[in-house]
C-alpha positions as CSV (number, residue, x, y, z in Angstrom):
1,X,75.9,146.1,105.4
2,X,73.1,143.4,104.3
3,X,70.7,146.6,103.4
4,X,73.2,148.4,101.7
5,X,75.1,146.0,99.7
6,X,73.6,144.4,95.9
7,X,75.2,140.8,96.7
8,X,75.3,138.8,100.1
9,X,77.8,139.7,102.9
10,X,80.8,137.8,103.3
11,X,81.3,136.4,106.7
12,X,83.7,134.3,108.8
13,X,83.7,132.1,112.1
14,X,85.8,130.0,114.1
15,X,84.7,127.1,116.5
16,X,85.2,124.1,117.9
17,X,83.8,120.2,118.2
18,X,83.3,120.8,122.3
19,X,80.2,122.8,122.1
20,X,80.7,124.8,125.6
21,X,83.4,126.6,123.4
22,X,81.9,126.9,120.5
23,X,80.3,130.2,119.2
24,X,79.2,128.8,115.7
25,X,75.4,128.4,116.5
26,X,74.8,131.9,116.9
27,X,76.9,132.9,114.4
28,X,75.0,130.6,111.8
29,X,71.8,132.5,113.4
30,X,73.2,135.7,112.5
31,X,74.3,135.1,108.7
32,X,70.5,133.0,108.5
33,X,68.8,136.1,108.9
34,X,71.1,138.7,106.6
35,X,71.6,135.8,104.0
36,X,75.2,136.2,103.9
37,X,77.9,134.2,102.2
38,X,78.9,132.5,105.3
39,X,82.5,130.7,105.9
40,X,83.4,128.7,109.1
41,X,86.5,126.3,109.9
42,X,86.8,124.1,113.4
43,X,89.6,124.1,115.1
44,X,90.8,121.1,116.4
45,X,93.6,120.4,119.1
46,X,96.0,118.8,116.9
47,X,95.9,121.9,114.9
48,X,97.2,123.8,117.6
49,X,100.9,123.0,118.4
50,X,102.2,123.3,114.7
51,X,100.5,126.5,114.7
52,X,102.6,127.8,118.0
53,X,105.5,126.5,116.7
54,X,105.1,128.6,113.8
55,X,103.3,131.9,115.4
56,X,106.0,132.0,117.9
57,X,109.1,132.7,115.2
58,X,106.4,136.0,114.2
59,X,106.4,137.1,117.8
60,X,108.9,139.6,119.4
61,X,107.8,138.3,122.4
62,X,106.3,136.1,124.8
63,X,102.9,136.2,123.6
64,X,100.4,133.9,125.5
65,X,97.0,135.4,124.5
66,X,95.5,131.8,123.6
67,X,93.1,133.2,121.3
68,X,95.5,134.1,118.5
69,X,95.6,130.3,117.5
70,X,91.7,130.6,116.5
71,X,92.2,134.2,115.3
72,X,95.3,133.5,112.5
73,X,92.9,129.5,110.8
74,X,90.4,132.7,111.3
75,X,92.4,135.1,109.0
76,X,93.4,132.2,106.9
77,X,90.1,131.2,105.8
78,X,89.2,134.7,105.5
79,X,92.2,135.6,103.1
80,X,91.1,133.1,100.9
81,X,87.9,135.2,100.0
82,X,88.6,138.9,100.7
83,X,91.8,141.3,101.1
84,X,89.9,143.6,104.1
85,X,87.6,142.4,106.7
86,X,85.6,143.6,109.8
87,X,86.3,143.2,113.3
88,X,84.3,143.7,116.5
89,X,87.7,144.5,118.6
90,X,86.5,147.8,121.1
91,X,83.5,146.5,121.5
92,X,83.9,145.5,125.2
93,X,86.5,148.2,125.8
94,X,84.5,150.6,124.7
95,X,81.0,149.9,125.9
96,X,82.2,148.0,129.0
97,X,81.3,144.6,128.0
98,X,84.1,142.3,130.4
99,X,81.8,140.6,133.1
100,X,84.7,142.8,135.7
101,X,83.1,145.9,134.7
102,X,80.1,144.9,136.5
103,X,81.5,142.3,138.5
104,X,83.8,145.5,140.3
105,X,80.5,146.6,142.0
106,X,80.2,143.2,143.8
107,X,84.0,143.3,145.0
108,X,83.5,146.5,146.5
109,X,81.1,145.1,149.0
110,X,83.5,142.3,149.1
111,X,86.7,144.3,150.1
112,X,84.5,145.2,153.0
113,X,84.1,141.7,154.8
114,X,86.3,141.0,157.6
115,X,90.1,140.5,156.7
116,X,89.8,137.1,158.3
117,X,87.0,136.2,155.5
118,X,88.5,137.8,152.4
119,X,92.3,136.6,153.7
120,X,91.7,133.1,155.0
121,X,88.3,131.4,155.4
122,X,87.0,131.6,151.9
123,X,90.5,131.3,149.9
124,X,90.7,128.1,152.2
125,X,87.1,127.1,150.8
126,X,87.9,127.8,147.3
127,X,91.4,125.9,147.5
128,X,89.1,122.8,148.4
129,X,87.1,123.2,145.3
130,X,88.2,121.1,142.4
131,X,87.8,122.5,139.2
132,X,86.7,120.3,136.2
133,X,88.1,123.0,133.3
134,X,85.3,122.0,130.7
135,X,83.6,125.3,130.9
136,X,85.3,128.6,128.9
137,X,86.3,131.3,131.2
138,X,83.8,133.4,132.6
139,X,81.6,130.6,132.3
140,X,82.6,127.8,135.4
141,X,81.1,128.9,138.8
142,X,84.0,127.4,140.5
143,X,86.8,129.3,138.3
144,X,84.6,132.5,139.0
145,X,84.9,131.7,143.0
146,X,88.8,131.1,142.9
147,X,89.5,134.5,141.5
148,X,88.7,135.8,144.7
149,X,92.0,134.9,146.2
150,X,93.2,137.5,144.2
151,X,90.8,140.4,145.8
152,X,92.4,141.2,148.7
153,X,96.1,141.1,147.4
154,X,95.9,143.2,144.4
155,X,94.9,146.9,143.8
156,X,90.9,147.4,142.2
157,X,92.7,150.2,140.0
158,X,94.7,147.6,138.4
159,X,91.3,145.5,137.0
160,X,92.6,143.2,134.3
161,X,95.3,141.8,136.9
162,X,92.9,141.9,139.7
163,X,90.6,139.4,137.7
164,X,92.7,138.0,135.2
165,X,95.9,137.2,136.2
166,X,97.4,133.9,135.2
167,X,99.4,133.7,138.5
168,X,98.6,134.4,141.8
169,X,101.1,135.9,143.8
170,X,101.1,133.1,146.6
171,X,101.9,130.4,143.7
172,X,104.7,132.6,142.1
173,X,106.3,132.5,144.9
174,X,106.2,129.0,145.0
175,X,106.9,129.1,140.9
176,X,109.9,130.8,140.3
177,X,113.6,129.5,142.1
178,X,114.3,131.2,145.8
179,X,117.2,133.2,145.1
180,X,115.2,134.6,141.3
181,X,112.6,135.2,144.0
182,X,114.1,137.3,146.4
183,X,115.7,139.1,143.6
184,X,112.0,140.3,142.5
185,X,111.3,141.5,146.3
186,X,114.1,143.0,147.1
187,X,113.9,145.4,143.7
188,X,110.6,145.7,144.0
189,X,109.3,144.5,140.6
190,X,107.2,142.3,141.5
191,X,104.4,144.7,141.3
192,X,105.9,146.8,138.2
193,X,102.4,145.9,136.3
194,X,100.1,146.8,139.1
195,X,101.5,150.0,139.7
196,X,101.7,151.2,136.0
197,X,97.9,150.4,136.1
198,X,97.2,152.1,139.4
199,X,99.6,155.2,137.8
200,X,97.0,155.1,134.1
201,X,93.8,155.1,136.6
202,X,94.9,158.0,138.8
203,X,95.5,160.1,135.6
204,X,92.3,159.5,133.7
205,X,90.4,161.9,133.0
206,X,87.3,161.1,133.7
207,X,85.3,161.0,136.9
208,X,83.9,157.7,137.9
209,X,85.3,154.3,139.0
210,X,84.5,152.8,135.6
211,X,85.3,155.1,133.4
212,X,88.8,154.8,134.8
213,X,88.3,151.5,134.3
214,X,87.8,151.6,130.8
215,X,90.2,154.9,129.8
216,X,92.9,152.3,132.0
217,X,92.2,149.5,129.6
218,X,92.0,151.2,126.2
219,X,95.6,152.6,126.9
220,X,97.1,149.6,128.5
221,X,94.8,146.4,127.8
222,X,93.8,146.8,123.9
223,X,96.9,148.4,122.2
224,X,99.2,145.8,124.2
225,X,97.0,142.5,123.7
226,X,93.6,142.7,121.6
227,X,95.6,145.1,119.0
228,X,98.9,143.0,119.0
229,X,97.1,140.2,118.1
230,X,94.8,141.2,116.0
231,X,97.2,142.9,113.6
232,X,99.9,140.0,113.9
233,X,97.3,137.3,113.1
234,X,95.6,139.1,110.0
235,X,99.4,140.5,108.7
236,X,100.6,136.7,108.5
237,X,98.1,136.2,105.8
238,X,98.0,139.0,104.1
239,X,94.4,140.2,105.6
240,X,94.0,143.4,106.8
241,X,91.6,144.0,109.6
242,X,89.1,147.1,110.6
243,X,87.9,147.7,113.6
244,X,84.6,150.3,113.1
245,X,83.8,150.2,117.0
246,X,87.2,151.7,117.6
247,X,86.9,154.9,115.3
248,X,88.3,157.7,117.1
249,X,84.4,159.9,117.0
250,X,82.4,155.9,118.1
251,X,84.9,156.2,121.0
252,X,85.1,159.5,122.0
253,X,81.0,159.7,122.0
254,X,81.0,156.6,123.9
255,X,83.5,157.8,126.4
256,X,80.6,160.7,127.2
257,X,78.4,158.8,128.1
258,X,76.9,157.7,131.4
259,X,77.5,154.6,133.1
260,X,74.1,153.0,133.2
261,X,74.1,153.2,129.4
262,X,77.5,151.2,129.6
263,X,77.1,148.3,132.7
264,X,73.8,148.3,134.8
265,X,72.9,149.9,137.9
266,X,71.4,146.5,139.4
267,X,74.0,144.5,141.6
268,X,73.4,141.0,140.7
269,X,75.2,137.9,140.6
270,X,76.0,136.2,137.4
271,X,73.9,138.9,135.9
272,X,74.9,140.2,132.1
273,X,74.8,143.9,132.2
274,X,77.7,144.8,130.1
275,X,77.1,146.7,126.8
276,X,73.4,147.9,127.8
277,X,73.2,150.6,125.3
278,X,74.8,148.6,122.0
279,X,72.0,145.7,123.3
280,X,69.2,148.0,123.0
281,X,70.3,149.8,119.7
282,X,70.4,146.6,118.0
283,X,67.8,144.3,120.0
284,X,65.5,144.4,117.0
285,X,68.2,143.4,114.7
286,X,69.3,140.1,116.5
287,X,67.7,136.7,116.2
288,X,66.2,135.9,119.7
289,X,68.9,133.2,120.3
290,X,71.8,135.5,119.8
291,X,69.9,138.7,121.9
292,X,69.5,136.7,125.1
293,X,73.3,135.3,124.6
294,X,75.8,136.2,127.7
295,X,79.1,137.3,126.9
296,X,81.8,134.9,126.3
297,X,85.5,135.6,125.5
298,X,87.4,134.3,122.4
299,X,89.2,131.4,123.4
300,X,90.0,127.7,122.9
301,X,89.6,124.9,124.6
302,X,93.2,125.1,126.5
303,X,91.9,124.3,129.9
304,X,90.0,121.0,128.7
305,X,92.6,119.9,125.5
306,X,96.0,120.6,128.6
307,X,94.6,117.6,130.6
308,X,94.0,115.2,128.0
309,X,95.4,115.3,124.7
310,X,98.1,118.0,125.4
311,X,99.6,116.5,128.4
312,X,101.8,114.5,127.4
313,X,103.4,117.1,125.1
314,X,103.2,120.0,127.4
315,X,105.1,118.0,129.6
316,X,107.8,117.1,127.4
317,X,108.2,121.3,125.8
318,X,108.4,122.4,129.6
319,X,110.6,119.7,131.2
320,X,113.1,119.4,128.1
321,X,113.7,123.5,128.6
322,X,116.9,123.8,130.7
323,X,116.1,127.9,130.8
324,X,112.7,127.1,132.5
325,X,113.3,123.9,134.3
326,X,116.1,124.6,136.9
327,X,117.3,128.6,136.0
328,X,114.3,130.1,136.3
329,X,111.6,127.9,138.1
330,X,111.3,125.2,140.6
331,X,111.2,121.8,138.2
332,X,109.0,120.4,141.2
333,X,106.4,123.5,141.3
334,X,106.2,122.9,137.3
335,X,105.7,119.4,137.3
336,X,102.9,120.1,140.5
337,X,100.9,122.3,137.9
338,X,101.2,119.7,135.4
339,X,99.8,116.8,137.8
340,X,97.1,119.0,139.3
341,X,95.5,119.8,136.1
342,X,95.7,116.8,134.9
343,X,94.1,114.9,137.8
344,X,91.3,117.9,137.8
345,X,92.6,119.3,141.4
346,X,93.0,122.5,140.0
347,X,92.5,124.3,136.7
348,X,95.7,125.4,135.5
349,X,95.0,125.6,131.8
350,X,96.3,129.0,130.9
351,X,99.3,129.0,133.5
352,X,100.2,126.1,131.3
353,X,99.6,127.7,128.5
354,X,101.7,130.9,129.3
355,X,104.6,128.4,130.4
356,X,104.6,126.3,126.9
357,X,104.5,129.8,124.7
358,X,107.8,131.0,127.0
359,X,109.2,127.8,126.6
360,X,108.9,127.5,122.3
361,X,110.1,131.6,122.2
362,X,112.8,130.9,124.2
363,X,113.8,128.2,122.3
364,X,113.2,129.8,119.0
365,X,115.0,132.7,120.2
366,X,118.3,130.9,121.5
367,X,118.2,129.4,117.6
368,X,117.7,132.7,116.6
């Protein structure tokens, strides 16, 4: 675009005082060497629960995808300059850029451990571990080492749940109220989610593990999250968004191609071998300090701001909801997850999160 265009690019980032979350370093890097007209805004925390209470009344559901907050001051600033922007969205859909891709190889030699390993040794380790919540996800070596609780209880066809699921099934149990509980069991829908998954896997068509992966994620993952939220964020303001990597020729090319031009072939912890073939094409084009930069997922400091300077008002949108507190859930299993985060036992940022955004819809739909 640089090359091609007769006046600077116009670009846009979002980011945030803590640094661990913040992005804007190597997106400065980036607009420095193109020249481009560059925009940024920082989002604070106190920004954030006026925003929620006014994204929610746009939502016609509950919507607890964090990363819309930093996505619609994102379209905001943006609107204020142009009418049509550019997006990366496919990018890691496409070209298998989620850690899991690569991180699916590991679990495999995982799933073969002994069931008194995978079941109870280590998931009693990890319990013991407290987790300080002041890295992003994907980022804290202890958050990485409680997701394998999960393992052994959920499907590998069913990836995004496997590895990113809010709620283990041991603490729903413990979450919702008995009888609501039983109800779930005993009409089987608990696992309604997994098994649509498992059902989009086993009719891909495509060949290998991964690819499965990905064709189960581009019909399930990106039109029902990554889409929803890009298009309800940019449509508030008046923005309309274009995603290039997700141009039906980019994808179906990309969907040919082998896997060790998508995620490595080396197994190795922690490594970054997502994208391999987009890193290559465009190594040359990237300032150094970007090229060598992991992947990190767009999101906000939730984890960090829920234990400090949200707590008090998470507290009081979850325990003044009649619906949630008493109907639906156990008040004492709410007011646990509220106490462990806060006391840094256990990092229960985005349950929290998922909790308040139920609360405020409900709400906002009841006045409705």
């Amino acid at each position: 675009m640089a090359e091609m265009s007769d006046q600077p690019v116009k670009t846009f980032s979002v980011g945030f005082h803590e640094e661990a979350y913040s992005e804007l370093p190597y997106a400065r890097a980036v607009a420095e060497r193109y020249a481009t007209d560059h925009h940024e805004f920082i989002l604070e925390y106190g920004d954030v629960p006026e925003t929620l209470h006014l994204l929610v009344q746009h939502l016609g559901e509950p919507f607890a995808d964090p990363s819309m907050i930093p996505l619609y001051h994102l379209s905001r600033l943006t609107r204020e300059h142009v009418v049509v922007a550019l997006n990366g969205d496919g990018g890691d859909d496409v070209l298998a850029g989620y850690p899991r891709y690569y991180y699916d190889k590991l679990a495999k030699h995982y799933g073969r451990l002994p069931s008194l390993f995978t079941h109870k040794l280590i998931p009693w380790v990890v319990d013991m571990l407290p987790d300080s919540a002041n890295q992003p996800v994907g980022k804290s070596f202890v958050n990485g080492l409680k997701r394998l609780r999960n393992l052994p209880l959920i499907d590998e066809r069913a990836s995004i749940i496997r590895w990113g699921s809010y709620f283990p099934l041991p603490l729903r149990a413990k979450l919702w109220q008995p009888q609501i509980w039983q109800e779930l069991l005993t009409h089987s829908t608990l696992g309604l989610a997994e098994w649509l998954l498992c059902q989009r896997f086993d009719k891909a068509p495509a060949s290998t593990f991964l690819d499965r992966t990905l064709y189960t994620d581009l019909t399930t993952y990106l039109p029902g999250d990554l889409l929803v939220k890009a298009d309800r964020m940019t449509m508030i303001n008046s923005l309309e968004g274009r995603s290039p990597l997700l141009d039906h020729e980019f994808v179906e090319w990309a969907s040919r191609l082998p896997n060790q031009y998508k995620v490595g072939e080396d197994i190795q912890p922690f490594a970054q071998h997502g994208k391999v073939l987009l890193k290559q094409a465009f190594a040359s084009l990237l300032p150094p300090l970007v090229r060598r930069r992991g992947k990190q997922g767009f999101g906000i400091p939730v984890n960090a701001w829920m234990r400090n300077v949200w707590a008090d008002w998470a507290q009081e949108v979850l325990t003044s909801n009649a619906t949630l507190m008493g109907e639906w859930f156990s008040p004492a299993a709410v007011i646990n997850l509220l106490q462990e985060h806060r006391s840094g036992r256990e990092d229960h940022g985005k349950r929290l999160w998922a909790l308040l955004v139920l609360s405020l819809w409900l709400n906002n739909s009841l006045v409705r």
